[in-house]
N, C-alpha and C positions, 0 to 999 in steps of 0.2 A: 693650504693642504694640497701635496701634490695628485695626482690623477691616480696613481698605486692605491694612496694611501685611501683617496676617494671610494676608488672601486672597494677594498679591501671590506672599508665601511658601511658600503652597501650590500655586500656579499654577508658579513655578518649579520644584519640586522635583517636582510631575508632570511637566514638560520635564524636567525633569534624568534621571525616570526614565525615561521613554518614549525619549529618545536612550541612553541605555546600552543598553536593551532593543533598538533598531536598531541599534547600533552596531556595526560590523565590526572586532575589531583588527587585522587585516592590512591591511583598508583603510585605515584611519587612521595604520597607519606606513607604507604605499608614499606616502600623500598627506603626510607631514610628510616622506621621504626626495625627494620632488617637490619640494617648497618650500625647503627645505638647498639643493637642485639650481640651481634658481632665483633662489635670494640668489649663490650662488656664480658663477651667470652673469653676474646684474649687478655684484658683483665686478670680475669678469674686464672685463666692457664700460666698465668707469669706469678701470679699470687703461689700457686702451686709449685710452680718451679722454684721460685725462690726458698718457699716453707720447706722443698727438698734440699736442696744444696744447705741449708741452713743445718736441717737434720743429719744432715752426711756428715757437716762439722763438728756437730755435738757427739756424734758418734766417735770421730774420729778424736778428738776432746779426750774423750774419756776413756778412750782406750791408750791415750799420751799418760793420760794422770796414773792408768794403774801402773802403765811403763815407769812411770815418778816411782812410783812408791816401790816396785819393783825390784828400781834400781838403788833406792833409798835401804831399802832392805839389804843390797847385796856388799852396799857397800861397810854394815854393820857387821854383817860375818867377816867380810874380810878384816875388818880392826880385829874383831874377836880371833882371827885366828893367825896376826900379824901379818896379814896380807896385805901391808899399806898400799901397794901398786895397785891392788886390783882396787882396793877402795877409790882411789884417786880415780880411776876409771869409772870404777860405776858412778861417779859423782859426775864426772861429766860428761855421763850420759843423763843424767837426770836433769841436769843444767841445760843440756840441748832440749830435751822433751821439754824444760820451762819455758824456754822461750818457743818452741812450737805452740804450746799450749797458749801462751800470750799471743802469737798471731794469729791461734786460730780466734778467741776470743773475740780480736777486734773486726773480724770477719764476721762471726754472727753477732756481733753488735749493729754492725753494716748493714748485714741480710735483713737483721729485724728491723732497721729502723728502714728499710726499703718497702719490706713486707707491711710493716703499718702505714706509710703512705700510700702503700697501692691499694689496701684492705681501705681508707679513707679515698681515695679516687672512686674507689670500686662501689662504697656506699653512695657517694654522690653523683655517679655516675647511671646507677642503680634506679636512684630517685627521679633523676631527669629522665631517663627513660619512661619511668612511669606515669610521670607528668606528661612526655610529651605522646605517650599511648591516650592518656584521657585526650586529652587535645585533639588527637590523629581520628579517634574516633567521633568526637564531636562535627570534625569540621569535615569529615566523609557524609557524616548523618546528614549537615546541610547543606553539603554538595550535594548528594541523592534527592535532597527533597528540593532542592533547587533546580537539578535535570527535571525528574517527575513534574514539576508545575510548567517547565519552559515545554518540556514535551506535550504536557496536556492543552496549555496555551497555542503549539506550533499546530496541534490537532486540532481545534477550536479552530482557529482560523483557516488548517486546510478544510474543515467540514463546512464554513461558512463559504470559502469560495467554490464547492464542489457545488452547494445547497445554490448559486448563485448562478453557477454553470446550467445546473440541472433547470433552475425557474428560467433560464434563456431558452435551453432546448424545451420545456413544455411548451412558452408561446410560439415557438416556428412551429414545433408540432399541430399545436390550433391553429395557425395561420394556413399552414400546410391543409389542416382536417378539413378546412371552410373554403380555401380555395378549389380539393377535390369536389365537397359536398356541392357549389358554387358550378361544376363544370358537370357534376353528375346531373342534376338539376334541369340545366342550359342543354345537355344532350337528350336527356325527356321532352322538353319541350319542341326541342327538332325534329324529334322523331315522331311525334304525334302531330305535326302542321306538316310533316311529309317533306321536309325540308332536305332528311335525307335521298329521299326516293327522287329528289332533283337533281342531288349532286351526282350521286350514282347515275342518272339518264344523260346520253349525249347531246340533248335537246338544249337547245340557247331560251334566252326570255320569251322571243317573239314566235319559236313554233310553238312553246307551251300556252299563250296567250292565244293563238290560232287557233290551236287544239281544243281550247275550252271553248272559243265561237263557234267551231264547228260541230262541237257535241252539244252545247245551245239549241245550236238552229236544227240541230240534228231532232234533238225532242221536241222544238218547237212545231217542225211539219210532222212529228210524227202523233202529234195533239191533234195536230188538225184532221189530218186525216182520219183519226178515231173521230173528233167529232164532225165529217161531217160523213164519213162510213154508218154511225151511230144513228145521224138526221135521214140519210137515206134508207134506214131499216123504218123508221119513225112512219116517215111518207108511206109506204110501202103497208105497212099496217092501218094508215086510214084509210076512210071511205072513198076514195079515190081509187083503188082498189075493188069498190064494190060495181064500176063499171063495165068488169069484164066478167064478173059473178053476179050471177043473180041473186039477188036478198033472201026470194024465198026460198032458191035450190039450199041454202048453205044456212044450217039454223047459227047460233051464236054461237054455244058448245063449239063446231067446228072450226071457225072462224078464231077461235083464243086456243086452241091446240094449234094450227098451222102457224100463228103467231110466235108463240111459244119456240114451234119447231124451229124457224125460220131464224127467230133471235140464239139459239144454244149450237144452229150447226157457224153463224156466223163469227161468234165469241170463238169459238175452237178455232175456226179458219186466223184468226184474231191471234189466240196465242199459239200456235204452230206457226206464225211468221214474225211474232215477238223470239221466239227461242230461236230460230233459223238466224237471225240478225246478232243475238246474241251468243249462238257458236261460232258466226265469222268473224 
């Protein structure tokens, strides 16, 4: 096979498959039940035409035969009235009309035996039409329901892999939902251990670790100091005090008023320099 001949072969059998690929079956049987249709009309029109021509010779027939008889006629008068020459004539003229009449005959003998062959094409052609209409219908019915089941089938399985897609994106969606939840979570926590209030300060490990010693030690002497401000009111209120008072000038009554007094102006003194430390 030469290389023409090669390509040629390939170039048809890609038309071959690109029309099967477009091809509709129920189109292509309503268009060959068209065309049956068609043959069968011209048929019927050649049937008719012939039945014409056939009837133009009958016609034409029988207006020969009355020309016959006519002439058959004329040529009586003239014996009757010693007209031999005219008889001679009209005789053949009747002779000519016979044999017209003999040709026309074997013409519509022709026509009709044309006309019942084609009236006999015409019936069998009729029939297989009709046959091949059952058929055409049949085989669209299980084309139709042969698409419908591949379409429902093709639908079926686009739904399963849609239903397939969608169960993928739920779990990234969970994955995603617990990963937020997982960092919403982890930022509460931050922010409640003050983790942020670190990041956000310019301080390193070591000033904030200072910071807490020094606020330590800061409450630590400032304990002290209450308690021994606290022990020196204490003193102060014992009889040690009764050295420079006299026991009997100062009955008891007065002695637990001054006490009294002594301990409420010094709590005040106390926290009016708690609040002074704590507006600096």
């Amino acid at each position: 096979m030469g290389i023409l001949s090669r390509t040629s072969y390939v170039i048809r059998s890609k038309i071959n498959s690109v029309l099967n690929r477009a091809e509709d079956p129920t189109e292509t049987l309503d268009y060959s039940y068209e065309q049956m249709r068609d043959q069968l009309q011209d048929v019927k029109r050649g049937i008719a035409d012939l039945t014409t021509q056939k009837k133009r010779l009958e016609m034409q027939k029988k207006r020969l035969e009355e020309n016959v008889e006519k002439h058959n006629q004329q040529a009586r008068t003239a014996v009757q009235q010693d007209r031999e020459d005219l008889a001679r004539r009209a005789l053949e003229k009747k002779k000519t009309k016979m044999n017209q009449i003999e040709d026309l005959e074997r013409q519509i003998s022709d026509l009709q035996s044309q006309q019942d062959q084609l009236i006999e094409q015409k019936n069998e052609l009729q029939s297989r039409i009709e046959e091949f209409r059952t058929k055409k219908e049949t085989m669209k019915a299980r084309y139709e329901a042969a698409e419908a089941s591949s379409q429902v089938n093709e639908a079926i399985t686009a739904t399963g892999e849609e239903f397939e897609d969608v169960g993928r994106a739920i779990e990234r969606a969970e994955e995603q939902t617990d990963d937020m939840e997982a960092r919403a979570a982890a930022m509460d926590e931050l922010h409640q251990s003050g983790a942020f209030d670190d990041v956000l300060s310019d301080k390193d490990q070591i000033d904030r670790e200072l910071e807490d010693l020094s606020t330590d030690s800061g409450v630590e002497a400032e304990l002290e100091t209450l308690k021994s401000e606290m022990g020196a009111d204490e003193t102060q209120t014992e009889p040690a005090d009764a050295e420079d008072v006299d026991a009997e000038d100062v009955d008891k009554s007065e002695i637990e008023d001054l006490e009294a007094e002594v301990d409420d102006e010094e709590i005040e003194d106390e926290l009016a320099e708690l609040q002074e430390e704590e507006g600096q």
